[in-house]
C-alpha positions in Angstrom: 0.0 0.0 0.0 1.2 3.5 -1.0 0.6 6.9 1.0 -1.2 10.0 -0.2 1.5 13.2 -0.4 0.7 16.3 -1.3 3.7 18.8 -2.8 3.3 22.3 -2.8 5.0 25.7 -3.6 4.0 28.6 -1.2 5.0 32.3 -0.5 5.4 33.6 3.1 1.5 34.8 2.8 0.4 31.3 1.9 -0.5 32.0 -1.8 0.6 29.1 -4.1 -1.4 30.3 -7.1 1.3 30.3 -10.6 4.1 30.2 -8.6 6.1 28.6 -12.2 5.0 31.7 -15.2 3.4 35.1 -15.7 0.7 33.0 -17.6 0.4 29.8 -15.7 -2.8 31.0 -14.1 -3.8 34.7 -14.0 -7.3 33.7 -12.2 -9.1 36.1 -10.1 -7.0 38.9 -11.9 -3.7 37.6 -10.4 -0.8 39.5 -11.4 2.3 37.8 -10.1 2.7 34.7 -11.6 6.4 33.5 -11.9 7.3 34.4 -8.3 8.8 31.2 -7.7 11.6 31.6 -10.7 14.0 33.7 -8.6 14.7 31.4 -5.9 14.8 28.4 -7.8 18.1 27.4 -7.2 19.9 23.3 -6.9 18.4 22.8 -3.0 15.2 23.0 -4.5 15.7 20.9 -7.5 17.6 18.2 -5.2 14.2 17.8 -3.3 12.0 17.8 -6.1 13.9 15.2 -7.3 13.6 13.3 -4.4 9.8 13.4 -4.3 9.6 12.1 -7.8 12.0 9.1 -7.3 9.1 8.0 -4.6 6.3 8.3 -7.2 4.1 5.5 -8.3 0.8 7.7 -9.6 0.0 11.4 -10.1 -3.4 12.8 -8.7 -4.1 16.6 -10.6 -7.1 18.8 -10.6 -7.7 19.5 -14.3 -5.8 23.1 -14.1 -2.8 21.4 -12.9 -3.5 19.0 -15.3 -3.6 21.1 -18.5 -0.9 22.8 -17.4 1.5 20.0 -17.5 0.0 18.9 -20.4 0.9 22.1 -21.9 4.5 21.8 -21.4 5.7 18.6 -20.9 5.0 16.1 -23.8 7.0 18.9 -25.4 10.2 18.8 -22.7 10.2 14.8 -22.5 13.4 13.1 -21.6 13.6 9.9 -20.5 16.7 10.6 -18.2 14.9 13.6 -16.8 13.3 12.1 -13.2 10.6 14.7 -13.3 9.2 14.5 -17.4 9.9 10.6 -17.2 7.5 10.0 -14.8 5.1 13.0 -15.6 4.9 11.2 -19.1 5.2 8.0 -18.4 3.3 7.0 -15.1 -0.8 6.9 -14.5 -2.9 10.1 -13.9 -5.8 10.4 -12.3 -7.8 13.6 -12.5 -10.2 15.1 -10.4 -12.9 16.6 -13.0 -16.6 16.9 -13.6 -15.9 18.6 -16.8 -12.6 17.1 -18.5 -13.9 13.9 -20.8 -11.2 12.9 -23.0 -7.8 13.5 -21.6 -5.3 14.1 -24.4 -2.5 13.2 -22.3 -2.0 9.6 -20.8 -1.9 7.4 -19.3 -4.7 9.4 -17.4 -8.1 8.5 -16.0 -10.8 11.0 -14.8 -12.3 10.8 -11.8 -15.7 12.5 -11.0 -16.8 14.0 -7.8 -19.2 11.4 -6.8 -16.0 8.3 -7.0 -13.2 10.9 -5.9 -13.2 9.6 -2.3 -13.3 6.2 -2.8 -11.0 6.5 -6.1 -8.4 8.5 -4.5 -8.2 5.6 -1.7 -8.1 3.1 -4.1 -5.9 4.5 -6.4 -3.4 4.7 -3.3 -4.1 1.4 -1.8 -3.4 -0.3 -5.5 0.7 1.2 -5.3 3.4 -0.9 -3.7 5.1 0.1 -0.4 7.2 3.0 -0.8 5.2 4.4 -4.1 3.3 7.4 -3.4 0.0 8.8 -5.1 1.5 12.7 -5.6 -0.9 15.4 -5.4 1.4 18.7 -7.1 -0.1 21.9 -7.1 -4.2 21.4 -8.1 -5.2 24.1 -4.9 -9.3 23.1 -4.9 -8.3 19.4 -5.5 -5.3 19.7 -2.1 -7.9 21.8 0.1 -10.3 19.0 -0.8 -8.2 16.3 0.4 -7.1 18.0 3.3 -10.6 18.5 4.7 -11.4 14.9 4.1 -7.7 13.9 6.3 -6.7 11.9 3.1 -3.6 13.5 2.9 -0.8 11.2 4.3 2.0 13.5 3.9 2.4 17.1 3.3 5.8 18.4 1.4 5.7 22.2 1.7 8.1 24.7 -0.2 8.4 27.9 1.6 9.9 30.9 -0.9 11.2 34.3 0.4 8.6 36.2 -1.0 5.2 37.8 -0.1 2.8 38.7 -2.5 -0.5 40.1 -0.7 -3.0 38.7 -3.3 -3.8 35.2 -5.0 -5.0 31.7 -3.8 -4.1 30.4 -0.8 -3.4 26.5 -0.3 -5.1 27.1 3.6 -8.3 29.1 2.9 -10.0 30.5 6.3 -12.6 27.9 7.5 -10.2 24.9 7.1 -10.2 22.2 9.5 -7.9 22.9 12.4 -5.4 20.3 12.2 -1.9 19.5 14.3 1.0 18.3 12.5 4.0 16.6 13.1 7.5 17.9 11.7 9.0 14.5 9.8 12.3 17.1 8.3 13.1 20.2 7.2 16.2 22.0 5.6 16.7 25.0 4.1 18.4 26.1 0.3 20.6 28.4 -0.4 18.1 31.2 -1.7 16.2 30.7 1.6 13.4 28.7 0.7 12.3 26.7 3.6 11.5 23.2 3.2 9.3 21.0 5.7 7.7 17.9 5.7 4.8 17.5 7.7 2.2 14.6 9.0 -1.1 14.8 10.4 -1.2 14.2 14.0 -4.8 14.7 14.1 -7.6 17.5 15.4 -5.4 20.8 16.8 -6.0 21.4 20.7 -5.8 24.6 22.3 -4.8 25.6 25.8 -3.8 28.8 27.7 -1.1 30.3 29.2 
């Protein structure tokens, strides 16, 4: 059985929202797409690469989703560890509207089966394989009020932008974590694995 992860880019104000391009996603008017690129340096790509030597299955929304599809099939490389296995390995996406995925392997998954999908999808992946969540901001919010995120890879940039979407909208549920590592790049990005250690608690001093 596999785990659930869920790998995301984030400024110091939260917002994860076209962190990779000016046009990635200018959605509710947002203007600073690309934010990311500056700080990109070889501490972040060591990690990345890390996280996609563990992957067995990709889990997208379907903006995350035609994004890739977008740019990789087009930047393939079979000795690349990120467009192998973005080409190569099964997709599932999380869409009412998507019908006939250009880019595959990939299977849609509807709202009514994404629960039981999403468990089964994981539970179908041999120990050590992970079904990676990247990006996809409705899709990780979804999972995250439903606890079926297993792990929670975080990539904190040096940056804060005062507008866009936010990976931890107000009204989330109130969950504790617990600190599995963290390190730090050379551009000051902040890395930190997390896993959910259940309901937060609250106390006084």
């Amino acid at each position: 059985m596999g785990k659930l992860t869920l790998t995301t880019f984030l400024s110091l104000d939260g917002v994860m929202q076209a962190p990779g391009g000016p046009d990635e996603d200018r959605s509710g008017g947002f203007e600073y797409g690309g934010w990311l690129v500056p700080f990109a340096d070889e501490g972040m790509g060591e990690f990345v690469t890390e996280v996609f030597g563990r992957t067995g299955a990709f889990l997208l929304g379907r903006r995350t989703y035609e994004i890739f599809a977008s740019y990789w099939p087009q930047h393939d490389d079979p000795a690349d560890p990120v467009a192998s296995k973005l080409n190569r390995l099964p997709k599932y996406v999380a869409s009412t509207t998507l019908k006939e995925p250009a880019w595959g392997p990939a299977t849609v998954i509807d709202g009514e089966q994404l629960q039981s999908e999403v468990v089964r999808a994981k539970d179908g992946l041999e120990e050590g394989k992970e079904l990676q969540v990247h990006g996809s901001g409705q899709l990780a919010q979804w999972l995250l009020a439903r606890d079926l995120v297993d792990e929670l890879n975080l990539l904190v940039f040096p940056v804060f932008l005062g507008a866009g979407r936010r990976l931890f909208p107000t009204g989330a549920l109130p969950t504790a974590y617990e600190l599995l590592s963290s390190r730090t790049t050379g551009s000051g990005t902040a890395i930190h694995t997390y896993r959910p250690a259940g309901r937060a608690t609250f106390g006084t001093f």
